[in-house]
C-alpha positions in Angstrom: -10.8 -5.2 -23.6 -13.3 -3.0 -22.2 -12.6 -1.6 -18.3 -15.2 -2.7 -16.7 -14.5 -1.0 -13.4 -16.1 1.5 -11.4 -13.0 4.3 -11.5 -14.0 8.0 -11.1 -12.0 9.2 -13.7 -10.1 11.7 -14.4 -9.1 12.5 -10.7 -7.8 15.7 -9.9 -4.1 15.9 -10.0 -2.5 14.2 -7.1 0.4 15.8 -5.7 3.5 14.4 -3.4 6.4 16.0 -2.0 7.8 15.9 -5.3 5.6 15.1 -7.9 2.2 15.3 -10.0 0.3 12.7 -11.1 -2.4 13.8 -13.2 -4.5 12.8 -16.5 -2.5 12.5 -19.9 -2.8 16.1 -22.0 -1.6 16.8 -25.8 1.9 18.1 -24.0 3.0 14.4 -22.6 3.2 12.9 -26.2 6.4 13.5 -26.8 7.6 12.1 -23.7 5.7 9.3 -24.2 7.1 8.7 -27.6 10.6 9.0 -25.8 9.6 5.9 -22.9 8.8 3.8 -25.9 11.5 4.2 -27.9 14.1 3.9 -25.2 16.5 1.2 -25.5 16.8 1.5 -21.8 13.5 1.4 -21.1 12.5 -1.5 -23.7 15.3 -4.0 -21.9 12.8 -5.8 -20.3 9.4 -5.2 -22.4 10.6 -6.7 -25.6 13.1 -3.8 -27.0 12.1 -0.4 -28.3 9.2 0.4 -30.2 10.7 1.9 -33.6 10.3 6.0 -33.1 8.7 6.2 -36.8 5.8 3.8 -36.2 5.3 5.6 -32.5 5.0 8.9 -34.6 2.4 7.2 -36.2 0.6 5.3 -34.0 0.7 7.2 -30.8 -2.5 9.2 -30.1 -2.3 13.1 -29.9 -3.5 12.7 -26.6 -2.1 9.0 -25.6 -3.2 6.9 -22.8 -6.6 8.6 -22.3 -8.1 5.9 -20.1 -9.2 5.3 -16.7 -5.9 4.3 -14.4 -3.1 6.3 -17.1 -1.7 8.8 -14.8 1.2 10.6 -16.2 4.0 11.7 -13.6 5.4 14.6 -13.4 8.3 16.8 -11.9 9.0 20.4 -11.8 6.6 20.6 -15.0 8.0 18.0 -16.8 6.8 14.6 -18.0 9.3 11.9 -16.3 6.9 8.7 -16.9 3.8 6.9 -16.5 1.8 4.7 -14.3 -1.0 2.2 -15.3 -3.7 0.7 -13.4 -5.2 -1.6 -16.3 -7.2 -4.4 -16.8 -5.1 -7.0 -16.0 -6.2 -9.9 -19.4 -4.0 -12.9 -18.6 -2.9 -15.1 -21.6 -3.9 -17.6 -22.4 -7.5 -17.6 -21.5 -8.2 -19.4 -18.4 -5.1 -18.6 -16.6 -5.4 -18.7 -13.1 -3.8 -15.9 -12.6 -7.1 -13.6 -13.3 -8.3 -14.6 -10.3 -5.5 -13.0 -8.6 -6.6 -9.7 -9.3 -8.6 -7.5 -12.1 -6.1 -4.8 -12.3 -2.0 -4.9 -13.4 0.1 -2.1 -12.3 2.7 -0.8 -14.5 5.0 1.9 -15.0 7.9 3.4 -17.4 10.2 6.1 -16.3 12.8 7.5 -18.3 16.3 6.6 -17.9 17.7 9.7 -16.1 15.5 9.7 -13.6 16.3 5.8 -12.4 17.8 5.7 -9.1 16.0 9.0 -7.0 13.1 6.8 -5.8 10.0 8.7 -8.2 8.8 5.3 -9.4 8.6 4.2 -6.0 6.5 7.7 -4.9 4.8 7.4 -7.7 3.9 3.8 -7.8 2.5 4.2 -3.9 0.7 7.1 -4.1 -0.8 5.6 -7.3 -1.5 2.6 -5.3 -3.2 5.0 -2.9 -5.7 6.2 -5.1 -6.3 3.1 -6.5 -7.5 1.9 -2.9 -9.6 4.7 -2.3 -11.1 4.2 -5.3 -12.0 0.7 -5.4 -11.3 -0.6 -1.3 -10.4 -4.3 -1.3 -9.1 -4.6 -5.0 -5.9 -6.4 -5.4 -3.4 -5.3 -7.9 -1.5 -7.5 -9.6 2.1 -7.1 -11.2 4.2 -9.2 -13.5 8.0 -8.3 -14.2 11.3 -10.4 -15.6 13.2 -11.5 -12.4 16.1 -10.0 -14.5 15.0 -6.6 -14.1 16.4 -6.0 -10.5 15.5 -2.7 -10.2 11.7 -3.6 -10.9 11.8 -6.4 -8.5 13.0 -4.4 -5.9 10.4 -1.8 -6.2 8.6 -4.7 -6.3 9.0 -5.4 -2.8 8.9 -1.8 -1.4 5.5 -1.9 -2.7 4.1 -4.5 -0.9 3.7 -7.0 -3.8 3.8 -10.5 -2.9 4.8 -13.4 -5.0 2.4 -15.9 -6.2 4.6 -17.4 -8.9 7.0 -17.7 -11.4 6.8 -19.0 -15.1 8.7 -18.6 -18.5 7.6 -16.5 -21.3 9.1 -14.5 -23.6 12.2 -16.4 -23.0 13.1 -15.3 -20.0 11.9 -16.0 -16.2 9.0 -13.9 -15.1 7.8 -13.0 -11.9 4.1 -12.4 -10.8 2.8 -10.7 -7.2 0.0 -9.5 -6.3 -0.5 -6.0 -3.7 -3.6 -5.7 -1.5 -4.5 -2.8 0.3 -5.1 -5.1 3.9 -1.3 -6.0 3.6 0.4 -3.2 2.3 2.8 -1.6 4.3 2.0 1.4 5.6 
C-alpha cells in the first residue's frame, strides 16, 4: 500500500529527556532482527519471526519509510515506533474511517517496565500532530496484552470497539490530537 500522506520525512532526530528518535540507519538491523525474533515480543503479534528467514528477509537498512522512527537510549537501539497506513481487513471495514494512520511499537524485553514506550510513543504522537494537525491515529492491540492496553490509555487512545481475530479478543482506539491529554 502506497503512503499517501503528506509527512516531511526524515525529520531531524527528536530528542527527550532520555531518548532519540530518529530515522532507521544500517546500525539498527540487528536490533531489529532481535524485536522480531523475540519470543517475548511475538506474544501478542502471532509468535516470533524465525531469526534465519529475518536474516534473509530484513533490509540492510529496514524500515526506511515515512513514520519508522527507531528509538534510542544512550546510543543504543531499544525499539521502534510506526506511524503507518493503517489498511483494515477486510476491505470495507469501518474502521478506516476511524483514522488513516495505526500506531505501533516493539520494545525489547529488558527495557519493559521504565516507561520509554510511553515517552516514546508521546513524543512520537507529537510529531505526528505537528505534522499532519487534526489526524487521528488509530491503534489495535489483544486485550490480553495488559501492558499495551495500559499504555494504551496513558496515550490518550479511546476505545471504539472490540472484535475477535486471530483467536483472541482485540481491542481498537483511536487518539486525536483535540483530546489528548496534555
Amino acid at each position: 500500500m502506497a503512503d499517501l500522506r503528506p509527512l516531511a520525512w526524515p525529520p531531524a532526530p527528536i530528542k527527550t529527556e532520555r531518548l532519540v528518535l530518529r530515522e532507521s540507519e544500517a546500525r539498527d538491523r540487528a536490533a531489529v532482527i532481535e524485536l522480531n525474533a523475540s519470543p517475548e515480543v511475538g506474544t501478542y503479534l502471532g509468535g516470533p519471526r524465525p531469526r534465519a528467514e529475518l536474516e534473509r528477509t530484513v533490509p540492510e537498512v529496514p524500515g526506511q519509510r515515512p513514520g519508522f522512527f527507531v528509538v534510542e537510549l544512550d546510543g543504543a537501539t531499544i525499539g521502534t515506533i510506526q506511524l503507518d497506513p493503517h489498511a483494515p481487513s477486510p476491505p470495507g471495514d469501518r474502521r478506516l474511517e476511524a483514522g488513516q494512520t495505526e500506531l505501533g511499537y516493539l520494545f525489547l524485553p529488558q527495557t519493559w517496565g521504565r516507561g520509554y514506550a510511553t515517552e516514546a510513543c508521546t513524543t512520537a504522537l507529537d510529531w505526528f500532530a505537528a505534522a499532519l494537525p487534526g489526524e487521528p491515529v488509530v491503534l489495535y492491540t489483544q486485550t490480553a496484552n495488559a501492558r499495551s492496553m495500559r499504555l494504551a490509555a496513558k496515550l490518550g487512545f479511546t476505545e471504539l470497539e472490540r472484535f475477535e481475530a486471530y483467536n483472541a479478543e482485540q481491542w481498537f482506539g483511536v487518539w486525536s490530537p483535540a483530546t489528548s491529554p496534555a
